[in-house]
C-alpha distance (Angstrom), angle and dihedral (degrees) to the residues before:
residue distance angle dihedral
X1 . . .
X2 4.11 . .
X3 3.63 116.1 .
X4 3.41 134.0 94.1
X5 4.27 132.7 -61.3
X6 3.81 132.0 -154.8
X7 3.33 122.3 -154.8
X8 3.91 129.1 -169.5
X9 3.72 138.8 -170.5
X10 3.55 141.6 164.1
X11 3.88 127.7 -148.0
X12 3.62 116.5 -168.8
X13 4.38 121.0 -166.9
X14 3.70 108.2 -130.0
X15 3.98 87.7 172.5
X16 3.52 99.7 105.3
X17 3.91 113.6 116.1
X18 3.82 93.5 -173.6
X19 3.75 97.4 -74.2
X20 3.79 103.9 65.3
X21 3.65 111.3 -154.5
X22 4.10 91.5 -26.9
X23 4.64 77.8 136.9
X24 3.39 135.8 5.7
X25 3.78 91.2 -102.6
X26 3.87 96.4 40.4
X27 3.77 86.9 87.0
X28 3.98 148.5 66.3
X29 3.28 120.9 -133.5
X30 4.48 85.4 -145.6
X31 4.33 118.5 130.0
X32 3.40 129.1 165.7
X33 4.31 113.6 -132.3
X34 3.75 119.9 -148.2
X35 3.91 132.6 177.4
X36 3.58 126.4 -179.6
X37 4.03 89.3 -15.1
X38 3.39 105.7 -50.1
X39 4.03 120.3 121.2
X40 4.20 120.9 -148.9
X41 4.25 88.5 -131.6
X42 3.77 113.2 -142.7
X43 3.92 112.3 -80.4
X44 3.76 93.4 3.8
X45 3.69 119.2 122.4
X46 3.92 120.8 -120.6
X47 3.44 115.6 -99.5
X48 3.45 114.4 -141.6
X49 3.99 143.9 -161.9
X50 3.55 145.9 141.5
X51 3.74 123.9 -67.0
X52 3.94 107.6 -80.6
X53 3.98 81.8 -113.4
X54 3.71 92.4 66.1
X55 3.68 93.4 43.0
X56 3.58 101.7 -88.2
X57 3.93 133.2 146.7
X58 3.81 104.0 -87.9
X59 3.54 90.8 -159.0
X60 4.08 88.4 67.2
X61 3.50 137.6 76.7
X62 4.17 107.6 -94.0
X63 4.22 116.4 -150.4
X64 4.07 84.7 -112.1
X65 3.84 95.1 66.8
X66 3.62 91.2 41.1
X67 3.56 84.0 61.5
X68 3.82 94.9 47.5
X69 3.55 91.5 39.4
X70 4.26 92.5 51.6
X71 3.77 87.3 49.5
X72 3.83 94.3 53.9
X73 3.83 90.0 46.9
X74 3.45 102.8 50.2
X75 4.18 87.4 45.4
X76 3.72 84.1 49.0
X77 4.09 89.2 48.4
X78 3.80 102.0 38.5
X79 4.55 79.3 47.8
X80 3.65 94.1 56.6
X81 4.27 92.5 43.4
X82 3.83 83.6 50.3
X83 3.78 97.8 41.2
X84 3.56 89.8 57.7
X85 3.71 102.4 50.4
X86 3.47 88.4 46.7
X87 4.02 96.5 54.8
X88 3.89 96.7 -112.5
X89 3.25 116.6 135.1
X90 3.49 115.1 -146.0
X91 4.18 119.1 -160.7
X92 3.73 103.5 169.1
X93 4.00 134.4 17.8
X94 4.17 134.2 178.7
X95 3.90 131.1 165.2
X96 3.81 127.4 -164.1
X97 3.46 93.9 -161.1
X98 4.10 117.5 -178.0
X99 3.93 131.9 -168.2
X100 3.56 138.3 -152.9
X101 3.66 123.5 -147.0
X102 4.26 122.6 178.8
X103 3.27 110.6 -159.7
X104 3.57 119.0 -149.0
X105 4.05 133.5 -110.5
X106 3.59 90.5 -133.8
X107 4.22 93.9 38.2
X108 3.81 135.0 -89.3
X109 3.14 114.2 73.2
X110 4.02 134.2 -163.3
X111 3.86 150.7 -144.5
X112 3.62 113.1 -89.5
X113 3.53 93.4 177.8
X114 3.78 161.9 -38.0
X115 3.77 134.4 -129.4
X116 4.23 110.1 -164.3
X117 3.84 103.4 -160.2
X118 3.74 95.8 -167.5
X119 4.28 112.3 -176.6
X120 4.12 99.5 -158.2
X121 3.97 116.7 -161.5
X122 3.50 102.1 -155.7
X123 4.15 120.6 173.1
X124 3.85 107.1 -134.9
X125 3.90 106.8 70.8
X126 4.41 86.3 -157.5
X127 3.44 91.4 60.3
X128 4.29 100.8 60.1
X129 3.36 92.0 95.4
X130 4.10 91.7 53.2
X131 3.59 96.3 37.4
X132 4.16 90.9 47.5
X133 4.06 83.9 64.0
X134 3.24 105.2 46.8
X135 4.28 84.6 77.1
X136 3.80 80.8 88.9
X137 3.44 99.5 56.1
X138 3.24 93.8 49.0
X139 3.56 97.6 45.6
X140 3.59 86.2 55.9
X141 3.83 88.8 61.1
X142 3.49 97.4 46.5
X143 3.92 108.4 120.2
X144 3.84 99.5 -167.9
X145 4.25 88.7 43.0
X146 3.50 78.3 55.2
X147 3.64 98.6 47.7
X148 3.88 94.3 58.9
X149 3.99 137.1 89.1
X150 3.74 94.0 -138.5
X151 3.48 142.3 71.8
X152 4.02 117.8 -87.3
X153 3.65 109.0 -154.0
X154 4.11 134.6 -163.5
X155 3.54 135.5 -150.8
X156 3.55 107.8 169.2
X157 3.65 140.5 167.1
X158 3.88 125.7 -167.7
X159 3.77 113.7 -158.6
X160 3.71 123.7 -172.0
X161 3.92 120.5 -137.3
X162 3.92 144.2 83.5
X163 3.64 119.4 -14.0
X164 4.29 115.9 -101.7
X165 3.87 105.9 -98.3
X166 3.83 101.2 -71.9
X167 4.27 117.5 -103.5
X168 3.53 109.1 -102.3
């Protein structure tokens, strides 16, 4: 069973209340994770197994894309904090974050890294640029990025335009 194993989620912000992040109080902190299909429904727990590899249910939530999926949200989280003290108003937000694991010849295994892909709606087009660097910062306040022994990457793109449809 060595080699190496992808894993992928997606984490979408359904906070916006029809002002984005116009003030630090204008906006929920709510996303929706997925992996492979599946959606964590409101108020239902997360049901978790192994990775499909390792015989688990494929149909539940394994402990590697809770990792992935805690990175993305606390990017996602720390963004939105900076955003707003920086004057950006953010309307929509989704990361396809992926994850490689090595597993090892002799067993155990680890991370070897992460890539968050986050694609940030934002509502002034002169502010991309601005918005697009403010990933750092809030990388930099990331506690769970911080938390980790490998590398947490970013690719993201900021695009200015009309919010996503709003979350009901």
């Amino acid at each position: 069973m060595n080699g190496v194993h992808e894993y992928a989620v997606t984490v979408d912000w359904t906070g916006n209340r029809g002002t984005g992040t116009s003030h630090y109080k204008a906006y929920g902190r709510e996303h929706t994770i997925t992996a492979g299909g599946r959606a964590s429904a409101a108020q239902s727990p997360i049901l978790g197994s192994s990775d499909q590899t390792f015989h688990g249910n494929a149909d539940r939530w394994n402990p590697e894309e809770l990792l992935l999926a805690a990175l993305s949200q606390c990017h996602l989280l720390s963004y939105l904090h900076v955003a707003v003290r920086n004057g950006v108003t953010v309307t929509g937000y989704t990361d396809a974050a992926i994850g490689t694991m090595e597993q090892l010849p002799g067993g155990g295994g680890h991370f070897t890294s992460v890539t968050l892909r986050p694609r940030v709606t934002i509502s002034d087009p002169e502010q991309v640029a601005f918005a697009q660097t403010l990933h750092a910062e809030a990388a930099r306040e990331c506690f769970i990025a911080a938390s980790v022994n490998f590398p947490v990457l970013h690719e993201p793109e900021t695009v200015a335009g009309p919010p996503p449809a709003l979350a009901g």
